[in-house]
C-alpha positions as CSV (number, residue, x, y, z in Angstrom):
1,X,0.0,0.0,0.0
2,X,1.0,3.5,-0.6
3,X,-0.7,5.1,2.0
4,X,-3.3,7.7,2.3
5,X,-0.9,10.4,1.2
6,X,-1.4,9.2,-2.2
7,X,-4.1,6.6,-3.9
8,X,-4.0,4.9,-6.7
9,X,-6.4,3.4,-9.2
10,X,-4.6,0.0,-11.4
11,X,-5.9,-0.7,-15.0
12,X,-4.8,-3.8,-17.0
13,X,-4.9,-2.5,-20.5
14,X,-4.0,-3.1,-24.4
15,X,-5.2,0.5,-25.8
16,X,-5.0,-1.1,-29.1
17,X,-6.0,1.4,-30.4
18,X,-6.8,4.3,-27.1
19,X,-10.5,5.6,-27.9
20,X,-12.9,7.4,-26.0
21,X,-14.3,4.6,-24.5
22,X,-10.6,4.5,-22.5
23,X,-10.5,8.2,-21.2
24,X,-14.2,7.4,-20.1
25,X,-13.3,4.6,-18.1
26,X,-10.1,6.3,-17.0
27,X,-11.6,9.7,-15.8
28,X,-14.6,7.6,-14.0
29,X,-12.3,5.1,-12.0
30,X,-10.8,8.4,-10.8
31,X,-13.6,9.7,-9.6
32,X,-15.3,6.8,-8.2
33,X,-12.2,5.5,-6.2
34,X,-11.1,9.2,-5.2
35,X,-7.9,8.4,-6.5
36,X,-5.1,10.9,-7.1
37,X,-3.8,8.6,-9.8
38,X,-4.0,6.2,-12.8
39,X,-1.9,3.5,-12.9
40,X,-1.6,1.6,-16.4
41,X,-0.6,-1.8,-17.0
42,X,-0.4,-2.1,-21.0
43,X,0.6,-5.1,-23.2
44,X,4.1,-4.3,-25.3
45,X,4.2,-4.3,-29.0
46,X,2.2,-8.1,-28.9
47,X,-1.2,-9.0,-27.7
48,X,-3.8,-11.2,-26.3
49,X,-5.1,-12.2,-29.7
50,X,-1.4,-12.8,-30.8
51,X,-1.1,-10.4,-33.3
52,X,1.0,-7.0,-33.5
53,X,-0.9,-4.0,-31.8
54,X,-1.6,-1.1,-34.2
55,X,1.3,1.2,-32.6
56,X,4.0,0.7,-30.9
57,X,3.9,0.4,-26.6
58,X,5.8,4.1,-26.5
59,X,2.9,5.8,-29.1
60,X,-0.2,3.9,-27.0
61,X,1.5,4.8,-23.6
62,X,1.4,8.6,-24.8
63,X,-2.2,7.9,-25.7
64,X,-2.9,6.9,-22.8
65,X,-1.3,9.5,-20.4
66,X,-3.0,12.1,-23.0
67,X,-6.5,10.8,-22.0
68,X,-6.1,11.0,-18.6
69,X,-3.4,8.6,-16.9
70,X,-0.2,9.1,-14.8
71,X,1.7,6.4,-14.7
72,X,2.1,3.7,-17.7
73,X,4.0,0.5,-17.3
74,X,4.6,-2.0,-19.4
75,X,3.1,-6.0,-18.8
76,X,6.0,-8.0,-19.8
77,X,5.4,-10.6,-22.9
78,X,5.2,-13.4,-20.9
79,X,2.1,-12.5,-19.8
80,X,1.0,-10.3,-22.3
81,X,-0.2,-12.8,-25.1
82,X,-1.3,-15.6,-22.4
83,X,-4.7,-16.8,-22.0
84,X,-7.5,-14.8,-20.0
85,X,-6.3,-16.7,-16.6
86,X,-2.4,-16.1,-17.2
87,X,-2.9,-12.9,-18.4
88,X,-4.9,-11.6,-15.5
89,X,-2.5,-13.5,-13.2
90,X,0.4,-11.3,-14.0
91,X,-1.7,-8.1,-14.6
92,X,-2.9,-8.5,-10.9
93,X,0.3,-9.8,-9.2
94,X,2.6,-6.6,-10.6
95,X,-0.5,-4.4,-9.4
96,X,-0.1,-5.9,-6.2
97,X,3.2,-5.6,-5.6
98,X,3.5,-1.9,-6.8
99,X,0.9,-1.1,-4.4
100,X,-2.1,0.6,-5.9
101,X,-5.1,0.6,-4.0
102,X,-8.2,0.0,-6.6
103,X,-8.3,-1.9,-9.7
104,X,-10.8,-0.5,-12.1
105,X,-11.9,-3.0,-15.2
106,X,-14.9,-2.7,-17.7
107,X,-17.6,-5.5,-17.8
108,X,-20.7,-6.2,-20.1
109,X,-22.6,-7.1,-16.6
110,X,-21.7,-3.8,-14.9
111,X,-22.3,-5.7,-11.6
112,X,-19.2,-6.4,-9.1
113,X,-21.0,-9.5,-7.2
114,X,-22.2,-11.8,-9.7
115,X,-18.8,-11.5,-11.0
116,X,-17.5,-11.8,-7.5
117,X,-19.6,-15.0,-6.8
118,X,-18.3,-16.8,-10.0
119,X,-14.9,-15.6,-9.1
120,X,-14.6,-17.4,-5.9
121,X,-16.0,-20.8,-7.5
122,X,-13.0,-20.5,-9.8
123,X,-10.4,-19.3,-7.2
124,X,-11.6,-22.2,-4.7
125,X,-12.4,-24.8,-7.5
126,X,-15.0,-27.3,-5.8
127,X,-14.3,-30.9,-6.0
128,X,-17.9,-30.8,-7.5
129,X,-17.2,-28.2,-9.9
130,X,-14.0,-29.6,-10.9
131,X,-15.7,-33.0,-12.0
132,X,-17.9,-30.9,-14.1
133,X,-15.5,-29.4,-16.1
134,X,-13.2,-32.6,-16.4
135,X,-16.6,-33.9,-17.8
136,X,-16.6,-31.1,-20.5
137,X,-13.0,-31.3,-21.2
138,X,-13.4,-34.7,-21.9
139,X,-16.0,-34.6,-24.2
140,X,-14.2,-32.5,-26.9
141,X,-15.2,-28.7,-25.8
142,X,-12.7,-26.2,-25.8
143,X,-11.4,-24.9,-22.4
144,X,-13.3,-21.7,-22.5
145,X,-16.7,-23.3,-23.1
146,X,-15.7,-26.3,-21.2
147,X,-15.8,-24.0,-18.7
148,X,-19.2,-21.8,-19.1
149,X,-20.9,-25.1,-19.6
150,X,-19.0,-26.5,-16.0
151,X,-20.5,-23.1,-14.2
152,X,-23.8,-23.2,-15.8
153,X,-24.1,-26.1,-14.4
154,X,-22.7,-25.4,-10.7
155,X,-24.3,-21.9,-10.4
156,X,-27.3,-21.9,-12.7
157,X,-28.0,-20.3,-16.5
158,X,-27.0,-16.5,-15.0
159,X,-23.3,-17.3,-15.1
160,X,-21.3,-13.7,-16.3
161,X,-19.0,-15.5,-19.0
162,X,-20.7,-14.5,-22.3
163,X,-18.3,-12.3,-23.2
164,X,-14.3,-11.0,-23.4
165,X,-14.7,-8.0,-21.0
166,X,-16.8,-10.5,-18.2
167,X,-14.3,-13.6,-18.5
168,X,-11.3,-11.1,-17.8
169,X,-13.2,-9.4,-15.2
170,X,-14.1,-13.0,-13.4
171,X,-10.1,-13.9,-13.6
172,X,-9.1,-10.3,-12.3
173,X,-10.9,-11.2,-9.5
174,X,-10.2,-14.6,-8.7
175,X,-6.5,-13.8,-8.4
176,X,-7.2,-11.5,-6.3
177,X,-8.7,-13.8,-4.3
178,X,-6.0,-16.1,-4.4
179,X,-3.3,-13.5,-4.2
180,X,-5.3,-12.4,-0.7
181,X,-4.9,-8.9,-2.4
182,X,-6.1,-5.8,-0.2
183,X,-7.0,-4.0,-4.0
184,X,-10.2,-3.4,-3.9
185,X,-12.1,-3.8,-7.2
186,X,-14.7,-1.5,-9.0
187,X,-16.3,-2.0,-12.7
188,X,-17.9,-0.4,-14.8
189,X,-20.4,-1.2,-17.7
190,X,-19.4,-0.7,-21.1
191,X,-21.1,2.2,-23.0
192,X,-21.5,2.3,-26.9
193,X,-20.5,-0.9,-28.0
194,X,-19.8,-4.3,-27.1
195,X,-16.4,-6.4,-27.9
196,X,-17.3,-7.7,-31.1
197,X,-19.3,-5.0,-32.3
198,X,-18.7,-3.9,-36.0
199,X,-20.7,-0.6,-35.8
200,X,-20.4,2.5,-33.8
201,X,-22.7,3.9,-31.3
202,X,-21.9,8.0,-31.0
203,X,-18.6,8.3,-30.3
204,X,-17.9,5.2,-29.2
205,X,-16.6,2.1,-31.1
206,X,-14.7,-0.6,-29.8
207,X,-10.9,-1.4,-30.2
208,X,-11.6,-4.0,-32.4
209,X,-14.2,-2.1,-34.8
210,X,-11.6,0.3,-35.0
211,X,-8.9,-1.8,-36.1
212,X,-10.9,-2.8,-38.2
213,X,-11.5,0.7,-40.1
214,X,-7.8,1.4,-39.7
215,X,-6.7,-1.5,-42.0
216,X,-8.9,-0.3,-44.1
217,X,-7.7,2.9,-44.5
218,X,-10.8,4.9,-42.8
219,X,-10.8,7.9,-40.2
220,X,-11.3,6.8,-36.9
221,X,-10.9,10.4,-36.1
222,X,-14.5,11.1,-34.1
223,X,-13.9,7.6,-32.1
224,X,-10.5,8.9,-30.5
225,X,-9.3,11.7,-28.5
226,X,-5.9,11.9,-30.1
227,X,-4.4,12.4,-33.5
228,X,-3.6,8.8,-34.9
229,X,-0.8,9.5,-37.0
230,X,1.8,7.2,-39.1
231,X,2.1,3.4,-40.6
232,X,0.0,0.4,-39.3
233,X,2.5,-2.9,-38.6
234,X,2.6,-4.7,-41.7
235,X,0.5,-7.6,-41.3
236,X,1.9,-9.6,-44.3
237,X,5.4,-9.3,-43.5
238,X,4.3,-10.9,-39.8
239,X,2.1,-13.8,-41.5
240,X,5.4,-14.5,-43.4
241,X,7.4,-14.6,-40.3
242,X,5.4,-16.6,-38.7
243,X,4.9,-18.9,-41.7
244,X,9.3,-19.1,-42.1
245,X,8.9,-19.9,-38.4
246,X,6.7,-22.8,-38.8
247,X,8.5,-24.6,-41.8
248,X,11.9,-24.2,-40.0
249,X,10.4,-26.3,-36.5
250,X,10.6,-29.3,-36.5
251,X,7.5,-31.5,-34.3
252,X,9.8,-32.3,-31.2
253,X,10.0,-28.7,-30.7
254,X,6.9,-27.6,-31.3
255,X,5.9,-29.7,-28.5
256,X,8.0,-28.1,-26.3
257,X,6.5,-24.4,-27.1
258,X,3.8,-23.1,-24.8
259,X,-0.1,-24.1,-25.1
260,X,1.3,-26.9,-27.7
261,X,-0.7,-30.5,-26.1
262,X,0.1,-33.9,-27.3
263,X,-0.8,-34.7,-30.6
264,X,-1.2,-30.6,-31.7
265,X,2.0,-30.6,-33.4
266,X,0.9,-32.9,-36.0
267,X,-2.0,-30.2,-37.2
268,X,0.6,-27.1,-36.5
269,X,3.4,-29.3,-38.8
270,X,1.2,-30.0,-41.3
271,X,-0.5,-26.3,-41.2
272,X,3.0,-25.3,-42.5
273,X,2.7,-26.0,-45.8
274,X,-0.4,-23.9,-46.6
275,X,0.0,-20.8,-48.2
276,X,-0.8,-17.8,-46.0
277,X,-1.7,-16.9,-42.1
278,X,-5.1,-17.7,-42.7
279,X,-4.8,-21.3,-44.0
280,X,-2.7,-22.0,-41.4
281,X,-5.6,-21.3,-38.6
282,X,-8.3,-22.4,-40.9
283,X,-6.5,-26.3,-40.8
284,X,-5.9,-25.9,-37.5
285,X,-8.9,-25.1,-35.7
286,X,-11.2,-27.5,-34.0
287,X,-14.3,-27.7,-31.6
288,X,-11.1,-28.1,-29.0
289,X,-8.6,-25.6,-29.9
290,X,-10.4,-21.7,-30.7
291,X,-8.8,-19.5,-33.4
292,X,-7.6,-17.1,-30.9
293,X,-5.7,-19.9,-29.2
294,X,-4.5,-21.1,-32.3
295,X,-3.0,-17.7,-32.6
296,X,-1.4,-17.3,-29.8
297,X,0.6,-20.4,-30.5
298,X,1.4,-19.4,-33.5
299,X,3.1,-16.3,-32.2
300,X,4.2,-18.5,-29.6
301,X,5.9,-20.4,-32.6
302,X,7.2,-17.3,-33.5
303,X,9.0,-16.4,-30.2
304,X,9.9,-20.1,-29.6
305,X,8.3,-19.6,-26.2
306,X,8.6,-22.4,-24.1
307,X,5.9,-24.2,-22.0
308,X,8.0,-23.7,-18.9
309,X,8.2,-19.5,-19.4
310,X,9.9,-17.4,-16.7
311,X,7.9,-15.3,-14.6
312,X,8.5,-11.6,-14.8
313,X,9.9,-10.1,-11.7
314,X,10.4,-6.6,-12.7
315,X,8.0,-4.2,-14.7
316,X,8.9,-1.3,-16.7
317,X,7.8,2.3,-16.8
318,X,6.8,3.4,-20.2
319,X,5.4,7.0,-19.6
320,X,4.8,9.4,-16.6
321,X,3.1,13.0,-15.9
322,X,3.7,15.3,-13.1
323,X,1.8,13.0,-10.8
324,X,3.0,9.9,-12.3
325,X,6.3,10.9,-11.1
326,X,5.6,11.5,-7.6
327,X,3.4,8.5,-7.2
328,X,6.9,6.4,-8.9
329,X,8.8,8.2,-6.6
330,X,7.0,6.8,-3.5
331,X,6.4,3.4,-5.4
332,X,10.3,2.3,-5.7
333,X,10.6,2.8,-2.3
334,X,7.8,0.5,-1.1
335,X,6.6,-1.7,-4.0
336,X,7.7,-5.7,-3.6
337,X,8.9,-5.4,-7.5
338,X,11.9,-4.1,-9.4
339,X,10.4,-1.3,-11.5
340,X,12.8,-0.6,-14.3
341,X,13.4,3.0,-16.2
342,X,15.9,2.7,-18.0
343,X,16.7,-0.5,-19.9
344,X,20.8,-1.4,-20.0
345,X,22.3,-4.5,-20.3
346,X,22.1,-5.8,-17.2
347,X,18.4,-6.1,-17.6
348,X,19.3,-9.4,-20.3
349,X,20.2,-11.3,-17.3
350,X,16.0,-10.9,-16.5
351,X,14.7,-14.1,-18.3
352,X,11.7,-12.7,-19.0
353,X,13.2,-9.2,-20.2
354,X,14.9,-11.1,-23.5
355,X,10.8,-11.9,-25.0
356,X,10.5,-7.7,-24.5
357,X,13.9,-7.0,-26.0
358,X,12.8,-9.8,-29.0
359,X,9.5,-8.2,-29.4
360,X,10.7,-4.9,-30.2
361,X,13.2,-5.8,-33.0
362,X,10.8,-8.3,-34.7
363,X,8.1,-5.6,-34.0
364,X,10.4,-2.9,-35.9
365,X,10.5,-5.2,-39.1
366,X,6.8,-4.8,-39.3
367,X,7.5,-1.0,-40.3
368,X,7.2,-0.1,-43.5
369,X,9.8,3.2,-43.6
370,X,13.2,1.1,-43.8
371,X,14.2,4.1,-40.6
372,X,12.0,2.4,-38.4
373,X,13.2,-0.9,-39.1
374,X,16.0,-1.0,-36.8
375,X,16.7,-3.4,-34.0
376,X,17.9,-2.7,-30.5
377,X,15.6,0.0,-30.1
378,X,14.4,-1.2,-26.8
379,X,17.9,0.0,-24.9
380,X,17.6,3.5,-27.3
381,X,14.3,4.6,-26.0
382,X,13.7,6.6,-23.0
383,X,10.3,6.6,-20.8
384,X,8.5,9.3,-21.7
385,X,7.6,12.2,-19.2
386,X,5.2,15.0,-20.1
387,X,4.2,18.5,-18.5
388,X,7.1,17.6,-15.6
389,X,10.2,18.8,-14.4
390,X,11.1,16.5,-12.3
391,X,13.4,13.7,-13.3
392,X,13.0,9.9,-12.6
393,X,15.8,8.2,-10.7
């Protein structure tokens, strides 16, 4: 804890692309907590999904300070571009052991204690509940709905897992629970639009719609606070590396890669030999294995990441405001983690930090102006500090 001096509301973010939905959510967790600050944690240069987010981690984190937060930090890889559970898991334990005092999440339901009450099932994991979704598993459904159908079951038909904001919100708080966390949650219902929503509502859209219209080459203009300026990430040059990736592995170590079980490589092997990104998913999908999975493996692939991955110990600051600074200030003196400014080489001997470092370069060759293509750019760039004089140490 920080104290009373100073509080501080934690958000587990991509920004992928910021919109006005995000400064909403980020000036009301302000006001509803009373906190003095916002604390972002924001996926790198990969995501959940496992694809390339549509600007770099040092243009989203100035996004985000821009609408409204103080403090942006990075969540390392290896939790980045995990499932829901994993991804949660290391979004709550760095907020935990920085300190903040509220964690403030968006949720379809808009309703902290049905979310609550499914929460604990999960954190707890009844013998009878277990059994249930062993049952599922079993019977060919994918983990996700393996799941819903396991709860459904247990808690009734009014289970809140119907959609992506209401499953994260469910694992946010069961590792609270199990982390015996003293941050005390607060959601808030999405306004506009849902998740998948391919249409706007007002001003809002979500992240995905807009992706959507920025690949297409359409002004997102009226559904974002900021200017969005320069390239997308080149999505063909990543489908071929991830393509080169595939034919070069060879089964045994595919099996050794994360979220690869028994008998998968044999699909992911064969997958090789088709002819774009697409393809690839397409023959690999099943009933068991969803195409975001499938995704994330590939990039897994990609990355060579291994099923046994390091935890991250450490997290690093991406941007800061005035306030920002003072809260950081306060927060290397008490947190329980090593919270990194300025990346040298004694940050490789991090396991974890070398996915961040690989991330970066293999993000740069997604650029299109040959400038920007550069490795090593993740020891060149400085945190970024707006409207502040004061320095970080």
């Amino acid at each position: 804890m920080l104290g009373d001096i100073m509080k501080s509301v934690g958000i587990i973010a991509e920004y992928n692309p910021f919109h006005n939905g995000h400064q909403y959510h980020i000036q009301q967790s302000k006001n509803l907590t009373g906190a003095d600050a916002a604390v972002v944690l924001m996926s790198g240069h990969f995501t959940q999904r496992g694809l390339p987010a549509v600007a770099d981690k040092w243009q989203r984190a100035k996004w985000a300070i821009q609408g409204g937060a103080d403090l942006v930090f990075e969540l390392p890889f290896v939790y980045a571009v995990r499932s829901a559970e994993l991804f949660a898991k290391g979004g709550i334990s760095i907020l935990h052991r920085l300190g903040v005092d509220f964690l403030s999440f968006g949720s379809e339901i808009g309703n902290l204690s049905p979310l609550s009450s499914t929460a604990q099932i999960l954190a707890e994991e009844p013998a009878d509940f277990r059994q249930l979704l062993i049952e599922r598993l079993d019977a060919g459904l994918s983990f996700p709905a393996a799941r819903q159908a396991a709860l459904q079951d247990y808690l009734g038909d009014s289970v809140p897992l119907n959609s992506p904001n209401d499953i994260l919100a469910v694992e946010y708080l069961k590792w609270i629970y199990r982390l015996n966390s003293s941050i005390k949650p607060v959601t808030f219902q999405r306004i506009g639009t849902q998740y998948h929503d391919t249409e706007s509502a007002g001003k809002f859209a979500s992240a995905n719609y807009l992706r959507t219209l920025l690949y297409q080459g359409n002004d997102i203009s009226s559904f974002v606070p900021q200017t969005i300026t320069g390239s997308l990430p080149c999505m063909l040059t990543f489908e071929n590396l991830i393509l080169c990736s595939l034919r070069q592995l060879k089964k045994p170590e595919i099996v050794q890669l994360c979220d690869v079980s028994e008998g998968l490589e044999n699909r992911i092997k064969t997958a090789a030999n088709q002819p774009d990104y697409k393809h690839v998913i397409d023959s690999i999908k099943s009933k068991r294995y969803t195409h975001t999975r499938i995704a994330r493996i590939l990039l897994y692939c990609l990355f060579r990441f291994p099923k046994d991955a390091p935890q991250a110990n450490y997290v690093r600051l991406l941007a800061a405001n005035t306030t920002g600074c003072t809260l950081l200030r306060k927060m290397k003196q008490n947190s329980e983690i090593e919270i990194i400014t300025s990346l040298n080489r004694k940050c490789t001997d991090l396991p974890a930090m070398e996915y961040d470092i690989l991330a970066g370069d293999l993000y740069s060759l997604l650029q299109t102006d040959p400038q920007k293509r550069t490795g090593g750019k993740e020891f060149t760039t400085s945190a970024l500090i707006f409207d502040s004089p004061l320095q970080v140490e």
